[in-house]
N, C-alpha and C positions, 0 to 999 in steps of 0.2 A: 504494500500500500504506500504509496507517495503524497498523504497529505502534509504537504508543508505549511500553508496556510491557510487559515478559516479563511477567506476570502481572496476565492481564485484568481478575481481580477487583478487584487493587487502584485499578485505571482506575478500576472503575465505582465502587467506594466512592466515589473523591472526588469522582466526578462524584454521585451521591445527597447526599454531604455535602451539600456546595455546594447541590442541589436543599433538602434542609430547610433551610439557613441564607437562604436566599432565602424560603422559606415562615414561617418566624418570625420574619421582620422583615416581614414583611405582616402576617402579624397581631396583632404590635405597632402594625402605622398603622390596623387596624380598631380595636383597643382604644384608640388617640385618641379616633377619632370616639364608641366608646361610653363613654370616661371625659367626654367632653362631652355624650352624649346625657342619661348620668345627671347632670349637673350641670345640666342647664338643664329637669331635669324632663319628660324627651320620654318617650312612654307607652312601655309597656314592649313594644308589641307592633312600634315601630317600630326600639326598641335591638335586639328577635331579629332585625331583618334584615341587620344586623352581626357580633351575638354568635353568629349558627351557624355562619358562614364563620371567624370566627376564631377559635372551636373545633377548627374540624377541620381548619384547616392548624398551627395549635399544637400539636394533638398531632400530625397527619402528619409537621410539620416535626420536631418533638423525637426522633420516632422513627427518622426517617434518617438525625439527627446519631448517631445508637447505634449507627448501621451499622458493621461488621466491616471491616478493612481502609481505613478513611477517613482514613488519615493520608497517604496519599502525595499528589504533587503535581502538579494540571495542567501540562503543558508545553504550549509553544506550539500544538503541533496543535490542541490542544483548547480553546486560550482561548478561539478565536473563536466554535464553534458550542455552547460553556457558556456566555457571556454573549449567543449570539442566543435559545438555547430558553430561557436562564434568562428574558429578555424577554419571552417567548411565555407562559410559564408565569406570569410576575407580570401580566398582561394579562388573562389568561382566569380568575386567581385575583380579580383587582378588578371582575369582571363582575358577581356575583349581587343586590349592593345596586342595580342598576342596572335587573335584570330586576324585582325582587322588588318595591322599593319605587316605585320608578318607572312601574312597566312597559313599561320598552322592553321591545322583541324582540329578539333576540339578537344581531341583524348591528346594529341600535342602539347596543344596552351595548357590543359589541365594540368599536366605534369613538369610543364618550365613554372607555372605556378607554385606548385607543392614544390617543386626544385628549390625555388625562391623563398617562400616563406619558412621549410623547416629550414633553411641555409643548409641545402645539400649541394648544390654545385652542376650534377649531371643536369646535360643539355642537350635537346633537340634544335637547335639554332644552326641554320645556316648561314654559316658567319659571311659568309660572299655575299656582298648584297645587302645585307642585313642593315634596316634603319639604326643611326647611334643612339637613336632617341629609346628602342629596346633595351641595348643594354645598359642603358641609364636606369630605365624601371629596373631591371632586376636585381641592380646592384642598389635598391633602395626596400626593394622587397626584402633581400638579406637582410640587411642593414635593419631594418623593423622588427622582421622575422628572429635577428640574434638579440636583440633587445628585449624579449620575450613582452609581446607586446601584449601577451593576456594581464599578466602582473602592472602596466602600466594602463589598462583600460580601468584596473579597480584603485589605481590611484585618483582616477578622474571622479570616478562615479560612484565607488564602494564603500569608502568610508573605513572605518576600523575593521567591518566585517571582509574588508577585502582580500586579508588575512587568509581567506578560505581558500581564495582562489591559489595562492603561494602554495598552499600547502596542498593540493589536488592535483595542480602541476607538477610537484616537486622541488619547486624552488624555495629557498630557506630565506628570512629575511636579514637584514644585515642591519637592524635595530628595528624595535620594536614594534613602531607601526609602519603599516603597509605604504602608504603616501610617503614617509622618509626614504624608506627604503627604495620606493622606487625613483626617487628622486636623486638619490646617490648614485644605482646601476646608472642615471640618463649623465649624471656627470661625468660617471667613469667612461661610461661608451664616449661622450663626445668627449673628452679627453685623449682616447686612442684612437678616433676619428682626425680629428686637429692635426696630433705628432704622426700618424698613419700620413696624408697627404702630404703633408709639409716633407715628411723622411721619403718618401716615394719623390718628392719633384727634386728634393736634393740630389738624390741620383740620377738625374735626365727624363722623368716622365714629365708630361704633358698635365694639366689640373684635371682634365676629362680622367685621363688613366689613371692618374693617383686615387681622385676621388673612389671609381671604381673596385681600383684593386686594394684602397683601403677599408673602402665598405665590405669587399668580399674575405679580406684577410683575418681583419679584427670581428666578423659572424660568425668566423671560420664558416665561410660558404664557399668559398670559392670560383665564383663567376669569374670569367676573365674578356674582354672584348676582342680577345686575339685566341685564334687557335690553339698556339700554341701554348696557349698560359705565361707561365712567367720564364719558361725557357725561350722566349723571344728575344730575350736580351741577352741571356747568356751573360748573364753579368752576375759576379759576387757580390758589387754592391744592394745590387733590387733584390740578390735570394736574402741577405742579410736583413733586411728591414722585412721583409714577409716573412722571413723565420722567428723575429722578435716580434712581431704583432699577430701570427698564428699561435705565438706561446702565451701573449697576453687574452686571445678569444678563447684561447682553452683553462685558463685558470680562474677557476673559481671565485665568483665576483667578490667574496666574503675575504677570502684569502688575499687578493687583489687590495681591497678597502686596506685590511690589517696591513700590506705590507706598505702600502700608502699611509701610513699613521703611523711607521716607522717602527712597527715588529717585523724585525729582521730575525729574529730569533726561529719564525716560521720556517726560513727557507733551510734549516735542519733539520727541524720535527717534522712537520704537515703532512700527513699521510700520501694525500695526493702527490706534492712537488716529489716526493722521497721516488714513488713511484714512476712518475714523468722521467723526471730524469736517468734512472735504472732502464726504462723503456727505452727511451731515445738512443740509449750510450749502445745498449746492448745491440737494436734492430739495427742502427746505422753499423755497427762492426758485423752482423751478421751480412746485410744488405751485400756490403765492400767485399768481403771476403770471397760470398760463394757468386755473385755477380757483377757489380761494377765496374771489379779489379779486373774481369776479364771481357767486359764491353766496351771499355772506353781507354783512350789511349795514353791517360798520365794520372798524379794521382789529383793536380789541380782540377780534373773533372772528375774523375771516380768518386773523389772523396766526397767531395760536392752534392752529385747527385745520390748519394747513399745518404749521407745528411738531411738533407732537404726534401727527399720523397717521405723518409722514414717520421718527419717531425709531421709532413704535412698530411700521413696518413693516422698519426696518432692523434693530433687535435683535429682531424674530421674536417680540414680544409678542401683541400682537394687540387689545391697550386699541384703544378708539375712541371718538372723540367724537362722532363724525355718521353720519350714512347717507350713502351713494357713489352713490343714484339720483341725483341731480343733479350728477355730477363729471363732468368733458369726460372724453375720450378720454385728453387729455395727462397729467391727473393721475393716472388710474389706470395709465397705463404707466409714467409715472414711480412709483409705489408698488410693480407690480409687478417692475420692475428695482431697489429695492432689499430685496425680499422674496428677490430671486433671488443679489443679495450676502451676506444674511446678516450675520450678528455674529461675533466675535472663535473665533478656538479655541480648545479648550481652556475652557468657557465654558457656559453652560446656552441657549443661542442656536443657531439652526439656519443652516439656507442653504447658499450654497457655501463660506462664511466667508472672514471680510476678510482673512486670510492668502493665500489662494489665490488672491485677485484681485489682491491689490497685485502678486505676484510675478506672474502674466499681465503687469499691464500694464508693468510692468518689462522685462519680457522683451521685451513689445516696443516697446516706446521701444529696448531693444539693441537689437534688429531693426536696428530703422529707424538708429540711427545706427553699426551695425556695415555699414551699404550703406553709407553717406556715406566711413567710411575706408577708408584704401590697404587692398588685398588683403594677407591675412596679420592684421591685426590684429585683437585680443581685447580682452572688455571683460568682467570680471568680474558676477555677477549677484549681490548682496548686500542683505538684508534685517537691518531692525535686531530680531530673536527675544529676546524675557526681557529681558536688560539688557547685551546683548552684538548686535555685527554679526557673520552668519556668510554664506557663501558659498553658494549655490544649484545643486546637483549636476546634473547634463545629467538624468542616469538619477530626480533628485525633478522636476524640471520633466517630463519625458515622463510621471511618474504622475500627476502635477498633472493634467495636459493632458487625460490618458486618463480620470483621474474626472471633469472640466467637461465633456466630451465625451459622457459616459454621462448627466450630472445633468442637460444639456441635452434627451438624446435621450428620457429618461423625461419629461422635463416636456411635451417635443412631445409621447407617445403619449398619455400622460391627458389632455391637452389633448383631441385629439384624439377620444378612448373619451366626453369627456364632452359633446364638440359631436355624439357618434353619439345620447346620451341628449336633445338636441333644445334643448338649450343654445346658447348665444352663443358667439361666438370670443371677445371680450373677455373673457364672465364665465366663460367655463370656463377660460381662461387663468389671467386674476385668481386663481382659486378653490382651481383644482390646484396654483401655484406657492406658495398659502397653505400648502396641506397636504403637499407636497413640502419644502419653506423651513421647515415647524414653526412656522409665524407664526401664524395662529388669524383672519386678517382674512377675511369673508366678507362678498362683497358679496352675496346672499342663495340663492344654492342651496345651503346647506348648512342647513339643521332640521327641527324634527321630522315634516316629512312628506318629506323627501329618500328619492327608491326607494332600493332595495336597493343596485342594481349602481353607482350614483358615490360611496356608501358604502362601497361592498369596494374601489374603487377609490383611494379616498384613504384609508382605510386603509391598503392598503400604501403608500401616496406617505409617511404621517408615520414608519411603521416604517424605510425608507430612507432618509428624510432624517433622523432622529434616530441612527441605529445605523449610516449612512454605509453607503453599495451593497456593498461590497467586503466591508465585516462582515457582512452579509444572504447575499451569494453564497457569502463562506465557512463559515456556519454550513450553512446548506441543503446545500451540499456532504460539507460534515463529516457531518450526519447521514444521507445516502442512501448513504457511504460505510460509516457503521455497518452500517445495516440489508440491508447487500450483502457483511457480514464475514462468510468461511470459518470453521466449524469450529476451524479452524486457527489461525489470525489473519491469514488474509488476505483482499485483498477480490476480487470478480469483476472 
């Protein structure tokens, strides 16, 4: 039974609310793209393919903030399946620049959409041709989409209760009410927005490209308005400033604030960084070793590109320097495996994130040396979280368990769905755990002539891996629950 409130109307107000506050901040990020389209002089027939969509969610949006009864407050029931349709809706509202100007088809746009907002990276874009005024949007989609813009709709509109949303998401607050908190993350983002641009033009981009490939670096999304990504430049200085602002989109916004307040002390303890860096040291001498060292012709490029693939597949960016047709087996499984780790929580990074594996492998190192001691004895399970060690509850390890469990078995079935599509085990593995992970790396079955059905299929892999299974099952829940409400207020 889903009654939350004696008086359905006022449910639905704030669920409308919420819908126009989520449609007017859309199309304030179309009116970006056309306060730059008119700025850089782009014809006026390519601004209408912005300016009609942000017409008519600006006025739809304004007009359901005027709705009647919209003052009351989501409660828990409803956080989750309000921030899963409110995703569904910001998705299919960032479609039509994509149909129109572009011309995808519609299971296309849909999926440079979800590309965009979970900040996955993979692309159906035919870059030849292609209007700049596209990859403007999507590097603004990221750019929103890594700002977690559900946690920033309930600063607008939620009030203290908006606290629900954070925690149904999964993100943690970084002081105690929700509106601070999210008013920090928007400082920190445009703080690595700012130094992202400025350190991109210091090394020879363009404001167009920096803008872009800082919007895409620091979501860790990975868009790039060049094919090649960021091996177009082949430069150490541009992999340098995408390597430091991929590690800043992957660290944990908490962790981030602390170390901006001058607890340095983290960068020994903190579960997470401990982890990151173990990952990084380890893939990139694994990468080098069993393939680099023997594709590339010195160690100024081997070295490089084992560095720079291995960072950018652990924070779920998706930058790349080279093509993976000539990578062993070794290397791409080691890529894969830390596509499958992921980056920091709490964080614009996807995966299974480095919180949840450090405590795995905790858990079992106790394991194993809770067999080695006399019977009877306990061993505490402790993780150093924020800027405090806290204790690891039986009942969060069993959900830990129970989501790696799920994240695993979805990655086998697309797997699987995509070697039916007449794919590799390798590249459809590679591929799925890209767009599962939120990473953007594609070793080439994903563009613009990819069929339909490994497009609808990694479609939902970046909506689950961005919005976490648990928040997908409970939205989908929540709403068949609606649509099965009695009369009365109850459900069948």
């Amino acid at each position: 039974m889903l009654q939350l409130y004696p008086d359905t109307a006022r449910k639905r107000g704030a669920l409308l609310r919420m819908l126009g506050t989520i449609l007017v901040i859309l199309a304030a990020l179309y009116g970006i793209v056309i306060a730059a389209a008119i700025a850089g002089q782009a014809p006026l027939a390519a601004i209408a393919h912005f300016g009609i969509p942000c017409l008519i969610l600006l006025t739809t949006g304004l007009l359901l903030r005027r709705k009647r009864n919209a003052a009351a407050r989501l409660r828990l029931g409803d956080a989750g399946p309000a921030i899963f349709w409110g995703w569904v809706i910001l998705v299919i509202a960032a479609m039509p620049p994509f149909m129109t100007l572009s011309g995808m088809t519609v299971i296309q746009a849909l999926f440079e959409s979800i590309s965009g907002w979970t900040t996955t990276g993979l692309s159906v874009v035919e870059y030849a041709g292609t209007n700049s005024l596209i990859f403007l949007w999507r590097s603004i989609l990221q750019l929103a989409g890594g700002a977690g813009l559900a946690i920033l709709l309930v600063s607008i509109s939620g009030g203290a209760s908006g606290s629900l949303y954070s925690r149904v998401e999964g993100r943690d607050l970084l002081v105690p009410h929700v509106k601070d908190s999210a008013r920090l993350v928007l400082r920190l983002y445009a703080i690595y927005l700012i130094v992202g641009v400025l350190s991109y033009m210091a090394v020879g981009l363009s404001f167009y490209e920096s803008f872009n490939h800082a919007c895409a670096a620091i979501s860790t999304g990975g868009f790039s308005n060049r094919p090649e990504s960021i091996g177009t430049w082949d430069s150490v200085y541009v992999e340098g400033v995408s390597i430091a602002l991929m590690i800043l989109g992957n660290m944990n916004f908490i962790t981030a604030w602390l170390l901006a307040r001058g607890k340095w002390t983290l960068l020994g303890r903190n579960s997470e960084l401990r982890l990151m860096v173990v990952a990084i040291a380890a893939g990139a001498v694994l990468v080098y070793v069993f393939t680099t060292a023997h594709v590339y012709a010195d160690f100024s490029k081997d070295g490089r590109v084992a560095f720079f693939e291995t960072v950018s597949a652990l924070t779920t960016t998706g930058f790349s320097t080279t093509s993976y047709t000539s990578w062993s087996h070794t290397g791409i499984l080691v890529l894969i495996i830390l596509m499958v780790i992921g980056g920091g929580a709490c964080s614009t990074a996807g995966g299974l994130k480095q919180i949840r594996v450090y405590i795995l492998w905790k858990s079992m190192v106790r394991a194993v040396r809770t067999f080695i001691l006399p019977r009877g004895a306990t061993l505490p399970l402790r993780v150093h979280d924020g800027e405090r060690w806290r204790n690891v509850t039986e009942g969060e390890l069993s959900a830990l368990s129970a989501f790696t469990i799920l994240y695993l078995a979805f990655l086998t079935a697309g797997t699987l769905l995509l070697t039916m599509q007449g794919y590799s085990l390798s590249d459809s593995l590679f591929e799925f755990a890209s767009a599962l992970g939120t990473v953007g790396i594609s070793i080439g079955i994903t563009g613009p002539h990819t069929p339909a059905m490994p497009l609808l299929a990694m479609s939902a892999a970046m909506l689950l891996g961005r919005l976490e299974i648990f928040l997908v099952f409970f939205g989908i829940k929540g709403a068949l629950r609606l649509l099965h409400r009695k009369p009365g207020g109850g459900s069948q």
